[in-house]
N, C-alpha and C positions, 0 to 999 in steps of 0.2 A: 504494500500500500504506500501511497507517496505521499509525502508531506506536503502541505502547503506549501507554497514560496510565502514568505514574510518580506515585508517593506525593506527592512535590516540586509535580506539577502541581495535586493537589489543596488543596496547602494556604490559607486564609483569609489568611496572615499570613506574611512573610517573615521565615525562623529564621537565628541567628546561633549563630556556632558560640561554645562553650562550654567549660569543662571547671569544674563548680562541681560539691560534693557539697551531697549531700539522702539522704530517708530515705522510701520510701514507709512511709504509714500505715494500715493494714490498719483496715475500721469498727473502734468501739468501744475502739479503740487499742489493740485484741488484740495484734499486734505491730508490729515495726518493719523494717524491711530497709533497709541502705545501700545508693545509686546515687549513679551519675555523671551529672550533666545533661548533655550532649554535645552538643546546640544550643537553641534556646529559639526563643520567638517570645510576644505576646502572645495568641495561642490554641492554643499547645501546643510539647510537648518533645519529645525522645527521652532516652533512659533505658538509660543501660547499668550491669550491673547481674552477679553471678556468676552468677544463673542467675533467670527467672522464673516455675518453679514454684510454685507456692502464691499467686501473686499475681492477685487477684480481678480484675475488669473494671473496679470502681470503688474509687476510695482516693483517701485524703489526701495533695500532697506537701511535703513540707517543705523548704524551703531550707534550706543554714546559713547563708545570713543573716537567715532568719528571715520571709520569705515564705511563704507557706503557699497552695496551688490545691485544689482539689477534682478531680478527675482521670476520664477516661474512655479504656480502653484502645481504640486503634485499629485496634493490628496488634501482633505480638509474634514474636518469635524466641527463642531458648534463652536466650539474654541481653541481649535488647534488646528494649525496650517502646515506639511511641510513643505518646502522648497527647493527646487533648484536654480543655484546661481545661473546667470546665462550670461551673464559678464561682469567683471570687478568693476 
């Protein structure tokens, strides 16, 4: 019998856990919403966040330290996002 694949199995890049704030950037820097980065990697995050309504497939994320990705959503939950980078 086969296993699942898990999210985990697929990823490019092994993520470290985290707990850093950011701010997804909606285009045109219409808005902004705060997140929790939750783990990282150099080709994507997870994103917890109060809720991910209104939040598009593609967007900017901002670090607070001042990092900045370009972002594409991969999978989503009521309040968690992950993502992959699509460029620094």
């Amino acid at each position: 019998m086969n296993e699942p694949v898990t999210s985990a199995d697929n990823r490019r890049a092994p993520r470290m856990r985290t707990l850093k704030g950011a701010r997804v950037v909606l285009p045109n820097n219409t808005s902004t919403f705060e997140c929790t980065v939750r783990n990282l990697s150099d080709t994507g995050a997870l994103l917890q966040m109060i809720s991910t309504l209104g939040i598009p497939n593609r967007f900017s994320l901002l670090m607070d330290d001042g990092r900045s990705s370009e972002c594409e959503v991969a999978w989503r939950t009521d309040t968690r996002i992950g993502v992959r980078f699509t460029r620094a």
